[in-house]
C-alpha positions in Angstrom: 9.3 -22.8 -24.3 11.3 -19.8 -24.0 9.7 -16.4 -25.1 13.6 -15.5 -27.3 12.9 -19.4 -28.8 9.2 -17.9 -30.2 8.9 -15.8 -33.1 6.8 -12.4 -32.0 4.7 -11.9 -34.5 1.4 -10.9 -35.7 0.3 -14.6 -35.7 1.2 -14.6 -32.1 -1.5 -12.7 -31.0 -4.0 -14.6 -33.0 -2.4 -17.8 -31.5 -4.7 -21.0 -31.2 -5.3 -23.0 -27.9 -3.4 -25.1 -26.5 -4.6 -28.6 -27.3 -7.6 -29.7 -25.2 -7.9 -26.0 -23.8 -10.7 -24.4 -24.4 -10.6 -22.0 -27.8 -10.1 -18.5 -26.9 -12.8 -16.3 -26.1 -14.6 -14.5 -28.7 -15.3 -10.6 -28.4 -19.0 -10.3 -26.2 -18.9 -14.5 -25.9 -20.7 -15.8 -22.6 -20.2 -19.1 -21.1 -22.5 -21.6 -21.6 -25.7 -22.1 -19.2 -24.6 -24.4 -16.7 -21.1 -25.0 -17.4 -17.9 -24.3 -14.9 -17.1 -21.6 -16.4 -20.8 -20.0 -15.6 -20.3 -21.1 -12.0 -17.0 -19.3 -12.0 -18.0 -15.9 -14.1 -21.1 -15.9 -11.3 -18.7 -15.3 -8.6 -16.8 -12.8 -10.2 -20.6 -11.1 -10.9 -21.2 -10.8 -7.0 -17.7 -9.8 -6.2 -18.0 -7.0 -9.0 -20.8 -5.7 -7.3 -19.3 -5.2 -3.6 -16.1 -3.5 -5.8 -18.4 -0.9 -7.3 -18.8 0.3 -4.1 -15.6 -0.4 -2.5 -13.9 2.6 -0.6 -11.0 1.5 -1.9 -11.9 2.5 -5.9 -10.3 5.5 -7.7 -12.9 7.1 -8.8 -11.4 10.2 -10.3 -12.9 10.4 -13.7 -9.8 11.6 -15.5 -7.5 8.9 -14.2 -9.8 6.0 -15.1 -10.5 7.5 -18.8 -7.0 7.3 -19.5 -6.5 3.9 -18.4 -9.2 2.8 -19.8 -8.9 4.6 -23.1 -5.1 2.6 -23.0 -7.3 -0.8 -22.3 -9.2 -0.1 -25.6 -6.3 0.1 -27.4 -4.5 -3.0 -26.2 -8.4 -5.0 -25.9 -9.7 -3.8 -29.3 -13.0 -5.4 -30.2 -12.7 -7.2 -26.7 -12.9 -3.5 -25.0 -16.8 -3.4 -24.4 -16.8 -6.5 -22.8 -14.4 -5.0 -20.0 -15.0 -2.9 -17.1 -12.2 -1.2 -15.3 -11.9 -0.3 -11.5 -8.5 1.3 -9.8 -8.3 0.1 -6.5 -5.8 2.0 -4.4 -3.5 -0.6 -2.9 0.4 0.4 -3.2 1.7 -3.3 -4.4 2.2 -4.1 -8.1 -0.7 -5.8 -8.9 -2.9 -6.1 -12.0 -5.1 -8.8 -12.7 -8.4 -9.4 -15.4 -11.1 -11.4 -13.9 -13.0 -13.8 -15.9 -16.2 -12.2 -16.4 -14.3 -8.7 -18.0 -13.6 -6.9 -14.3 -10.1 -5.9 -15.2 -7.8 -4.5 -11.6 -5.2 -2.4 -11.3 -3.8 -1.0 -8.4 -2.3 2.2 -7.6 0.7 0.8 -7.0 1.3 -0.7 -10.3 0.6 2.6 -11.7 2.8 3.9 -9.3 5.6 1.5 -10.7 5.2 1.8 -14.2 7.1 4.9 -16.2 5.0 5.5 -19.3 2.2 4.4 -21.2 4.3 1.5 -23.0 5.0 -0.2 -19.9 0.9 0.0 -19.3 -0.1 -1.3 -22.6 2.3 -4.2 -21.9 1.0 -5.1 -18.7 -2.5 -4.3 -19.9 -1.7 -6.7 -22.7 -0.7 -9.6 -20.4 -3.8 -9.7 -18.8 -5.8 -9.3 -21.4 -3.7 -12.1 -22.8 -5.2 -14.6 -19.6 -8.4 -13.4 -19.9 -9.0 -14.1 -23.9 -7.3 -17.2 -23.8 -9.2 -18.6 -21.3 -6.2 -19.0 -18.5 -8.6 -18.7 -15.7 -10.6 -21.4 -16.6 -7.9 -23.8 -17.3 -6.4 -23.1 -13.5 -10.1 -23.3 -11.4 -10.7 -26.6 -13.1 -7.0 -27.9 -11.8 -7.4 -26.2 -8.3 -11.0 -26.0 -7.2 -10.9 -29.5 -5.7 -7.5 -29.7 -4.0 -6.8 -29.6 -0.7 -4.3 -25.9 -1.9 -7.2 -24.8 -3.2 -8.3 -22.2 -0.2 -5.3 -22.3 2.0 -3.7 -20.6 -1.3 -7.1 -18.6 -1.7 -6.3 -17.3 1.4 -3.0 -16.3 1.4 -3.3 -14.4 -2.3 -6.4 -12.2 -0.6 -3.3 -10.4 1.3 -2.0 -9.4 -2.0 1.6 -7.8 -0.8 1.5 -7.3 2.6 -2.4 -5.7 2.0 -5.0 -6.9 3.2 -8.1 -6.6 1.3 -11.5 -7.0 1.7 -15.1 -8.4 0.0 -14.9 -8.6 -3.7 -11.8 -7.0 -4.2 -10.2 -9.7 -2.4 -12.2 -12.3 -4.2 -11.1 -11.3 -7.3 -7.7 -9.9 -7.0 -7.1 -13.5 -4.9 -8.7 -15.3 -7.5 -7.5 -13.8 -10.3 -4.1 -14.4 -9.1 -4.7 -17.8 -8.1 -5.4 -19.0 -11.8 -2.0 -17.9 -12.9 -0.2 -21.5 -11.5 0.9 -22.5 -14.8 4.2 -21.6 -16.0 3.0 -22.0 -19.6 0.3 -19.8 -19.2 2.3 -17.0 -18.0 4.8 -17.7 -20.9 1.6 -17.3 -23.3 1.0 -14.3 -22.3 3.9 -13.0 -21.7 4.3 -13.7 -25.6 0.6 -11.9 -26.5 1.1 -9.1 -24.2 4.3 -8.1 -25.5 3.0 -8.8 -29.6 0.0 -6.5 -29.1 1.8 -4.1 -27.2 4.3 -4.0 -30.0 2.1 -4.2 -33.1 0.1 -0.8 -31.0 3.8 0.9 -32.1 4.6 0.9 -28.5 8.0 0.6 -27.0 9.1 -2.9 -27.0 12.1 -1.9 -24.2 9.0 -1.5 -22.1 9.2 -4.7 -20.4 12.7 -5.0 -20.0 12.2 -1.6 -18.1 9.4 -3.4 -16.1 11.5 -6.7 -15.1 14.2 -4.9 -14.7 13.0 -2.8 -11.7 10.5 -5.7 -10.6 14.1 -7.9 -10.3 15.7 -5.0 -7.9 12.9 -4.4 -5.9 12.8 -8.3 -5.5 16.2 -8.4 -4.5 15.6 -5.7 -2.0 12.7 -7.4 -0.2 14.5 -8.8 2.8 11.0 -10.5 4.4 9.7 -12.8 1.7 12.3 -14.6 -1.0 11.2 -17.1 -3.1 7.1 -17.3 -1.9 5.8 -20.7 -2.5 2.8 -19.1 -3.5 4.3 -18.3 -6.9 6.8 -21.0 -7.0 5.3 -21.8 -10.4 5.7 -18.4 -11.9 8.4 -17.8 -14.3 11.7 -16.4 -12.4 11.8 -12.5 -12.4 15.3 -12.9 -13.9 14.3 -15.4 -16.4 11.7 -12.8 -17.9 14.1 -10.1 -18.2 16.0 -12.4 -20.2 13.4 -13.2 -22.8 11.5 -9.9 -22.9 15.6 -8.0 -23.7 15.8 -10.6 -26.1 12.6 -9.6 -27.7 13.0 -6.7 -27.6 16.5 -6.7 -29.5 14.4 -7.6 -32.7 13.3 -4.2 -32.5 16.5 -2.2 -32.6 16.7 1.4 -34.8 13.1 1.4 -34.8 11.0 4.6 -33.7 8.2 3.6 -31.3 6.3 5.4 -29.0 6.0 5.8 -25.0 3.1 8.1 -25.2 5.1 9.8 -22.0 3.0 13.2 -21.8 -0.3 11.6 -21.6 1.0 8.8 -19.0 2.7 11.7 -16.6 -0.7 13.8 -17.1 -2.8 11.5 -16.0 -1.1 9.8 -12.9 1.2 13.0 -11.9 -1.8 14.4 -9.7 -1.7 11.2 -7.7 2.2 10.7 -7.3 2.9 12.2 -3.9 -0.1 10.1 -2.7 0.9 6.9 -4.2 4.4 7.5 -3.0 3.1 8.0 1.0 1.1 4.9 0.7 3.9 3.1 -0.7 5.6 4.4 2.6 2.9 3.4 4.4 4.1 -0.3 3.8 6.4 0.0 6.2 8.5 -2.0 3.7 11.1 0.5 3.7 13.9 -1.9 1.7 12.2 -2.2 -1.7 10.3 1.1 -0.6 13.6 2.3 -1.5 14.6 0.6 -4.5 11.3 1.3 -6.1 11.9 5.3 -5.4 15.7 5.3 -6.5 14.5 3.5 -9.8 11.5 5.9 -10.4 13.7 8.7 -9.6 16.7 7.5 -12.1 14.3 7.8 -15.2 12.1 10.8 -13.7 11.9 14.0 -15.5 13.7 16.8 -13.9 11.0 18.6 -12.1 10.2 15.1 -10.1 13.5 14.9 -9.0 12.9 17.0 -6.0 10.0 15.2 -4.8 11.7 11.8 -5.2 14.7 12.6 -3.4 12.6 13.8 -0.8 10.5 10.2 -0.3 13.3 8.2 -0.4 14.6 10.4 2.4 11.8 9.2 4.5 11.8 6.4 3.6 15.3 6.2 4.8 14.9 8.2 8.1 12.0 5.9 9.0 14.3 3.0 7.8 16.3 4.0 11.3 19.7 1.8 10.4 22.7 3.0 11.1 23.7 5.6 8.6 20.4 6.3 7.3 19.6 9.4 8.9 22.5 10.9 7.6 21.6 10.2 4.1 17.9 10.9 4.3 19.4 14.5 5.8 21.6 14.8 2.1 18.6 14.2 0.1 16.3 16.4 1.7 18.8 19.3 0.8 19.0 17.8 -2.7 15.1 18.0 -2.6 14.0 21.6 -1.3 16.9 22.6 -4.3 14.4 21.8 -6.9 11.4 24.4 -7.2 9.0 21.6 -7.3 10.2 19.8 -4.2 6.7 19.0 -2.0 6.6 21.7 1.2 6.7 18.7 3.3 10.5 18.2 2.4 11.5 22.3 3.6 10.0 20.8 7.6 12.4 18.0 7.0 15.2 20.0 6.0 14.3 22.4 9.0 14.8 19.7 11.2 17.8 18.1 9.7 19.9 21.3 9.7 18.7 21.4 13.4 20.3 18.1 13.8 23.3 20.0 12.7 23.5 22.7 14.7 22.7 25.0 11.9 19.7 27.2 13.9 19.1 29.8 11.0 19.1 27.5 7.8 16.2 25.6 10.3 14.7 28.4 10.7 14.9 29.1 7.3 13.3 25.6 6.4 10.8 25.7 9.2 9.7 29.1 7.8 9.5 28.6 4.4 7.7 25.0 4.9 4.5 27.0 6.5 4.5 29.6 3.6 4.7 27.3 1.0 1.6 24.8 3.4 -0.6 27.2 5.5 -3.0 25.0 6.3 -0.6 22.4 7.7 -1.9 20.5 9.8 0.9 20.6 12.5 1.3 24.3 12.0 1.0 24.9 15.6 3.3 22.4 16.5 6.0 23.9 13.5 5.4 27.4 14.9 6.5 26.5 18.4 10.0 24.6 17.2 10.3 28.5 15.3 9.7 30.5 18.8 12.2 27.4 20.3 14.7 28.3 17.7 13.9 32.2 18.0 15.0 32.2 21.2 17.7 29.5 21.5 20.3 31.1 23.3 
């Protein structure tokens, strides 16, 4: 069933099972002594437990109060039954466990735009976890012979690999999303909440739309068998825009100010570990869509990622461009000092000795406790005294 074929309504969210699924879960409900669904919230317990711990886990107190603050509006009487940890992974990659351990990684936050788009991928999960998704997927998979070749596989969520309970649960969490009609469901709940909360309902549209580029842009995996029984990216976009179009001349909220003030301090560092991928391809599709909605002031440190993204890229033509942007960059006030060493060494490539001195020079005043200031000081006494 098609989400544009569903009326989005209140009743939506309040939705009843599907028939022989378990009801949905009640706010502070435990599972019954004994039963699967013990066995299974028992696992997620120990996992938890190596995640507190994890060096992976954003602890930064500000960060996590907003998300979670955003969690208790999407979760509502559900919210004290949840605990959230950041891990810093750079894929997109949410998930909400069974026993209330709700993920998301840096690289979802990373991806999304505003604080509509995470209340609508808040409200997805949430969506699995009240209506008992996970529960409905173990019983189907725990005894076939998929069960931990898949297991295996989802633990390298991305391209990264994970480790202890993080991988336990960010595997397993993903695992239980096999049905197509589950991830319809929720789909469906996510984007009610998300839209009775006042928020943007173009927010998922915005999502799919950018999750379809960067899919298209991924030259190494198309089509993972893994998900083959996910919904098609393309296939979403289609029924969240026409969702969405119910809303049209209404005034709803992206809550942008609080969404840049919380995750702005971690940008440049979300942005090097997305680098760190070494996916350059969607690294940059995922930077040329961020930077095509940014406000101005990011402009100068987008253009100045996807510059290195392309130089590290290395095909033919790419140095060239990554050499345009970084100009573009160190032209905006708030350009990272990073991108003034590039451009020093671009206009080198050039020929253009005093504009790399100029960058070189201005890259150290702006960082003096670079940590290759010895080696940037020796390319200026090369360039000082380049006949």
């Amino acid at each position: 069933m098609r989400l544009a074929r569903i009326a989005l309504s209140a009743c939506l969210v309040l939705a009843p099972a599907a028939e022989g699924a378990a009801p949905p879960l009640s706010p502070g409900e435990k599972p019954a002594p004994g039963s699967t669904e013990a066995e299974l919230w028992y696992g997620m317990d120990q996992a938890e437990k190596q995640i507190r711990d994890s060096p992976l886990r954003v602890t930064d107190p500000a960060l996590n109060r907003y998300v979670q603050d955003v969690l208790c509006k999407v979760t509502a009487d559900y919210c004290g039954d949840l605990r959230l940890y950041i891990i810093d992974v750079p894929v997109f990659n949410a998930s909400m466990a069974p026993n209330g351990v709700v993920l998301v990684f840096s690289g979802a936050l990373l991806r999304m735009q505003d604080e509509a788009e995470l209340a609508l991928v808040l409200g997805h999960e949430f969506a699995h976890y009240r209506q008992r998704h996970s529960l409905q997927s173990w019983d189907k998979a725990k005894d076939t012979t998929a069960f931990l070749a898949t297991f295996g596989v989802l633990t390298w969520v991305g391209g990264a690999g994970l480790a202890g309970g993080i991988a336990q649960l960010a595997g397993l969490a993903n695992m239980m999303q096999f049905s197509r009609d589950n991830e319809r469901e929720a789909d469906v709940i996510g984007f009610g909440i998300a839209s009775q909360l006042g928020y943007d309902p173009q927010a998922g549209v915005r999502i799919w739309q950018r999750m379809l580029n960067e899919e298209k842009a991924n030259v190494r995996a198309k089509h993972s068998p893994v998900f083959a029984s996910h919904p098609e990216t393309a296939e979403r976009l289609e029924d969240m825009a026409a969702a969405a179009a119910r809303y049209r001349g209404v005034d709803f909220k992206t809550n942008q100010q609080a969404f840049d003030a919380a995750t702005e301090p971690y940008l440049q560092n979300w942005l090097e570990a997305e680098l760190s991928r070494r996916m350059y391809d969607t690294s940059i599709q995922v930077i040329r869509d961020l930077r095509a909605g940014a406000r101005p002031e990011l402009e100068g440190i987008y253009d100045f990622y996807q510059g290195e993204a392309l130089r590290r890229r290395k095909k033919p033509g790419d140095l060239e461009q990554a050499d345009i942007l970084y100009a573009r960059a160190v032209s905006n006030a708030h350009a990272p000092a990073e991108a003034w060493r590039e451009y020093g060494f671009a206009r080198e490539r050039s020929g253009q000795s005093a504009e790399a001195l100029l960058g070189l020079k201005t890259y150290l005043a702006k960082k003096p406790d670079a940590g290759d200031r010895l080696f940037i000081e020796q390319d200026i006494v090369r360039l000082e005294t380049k006949p």
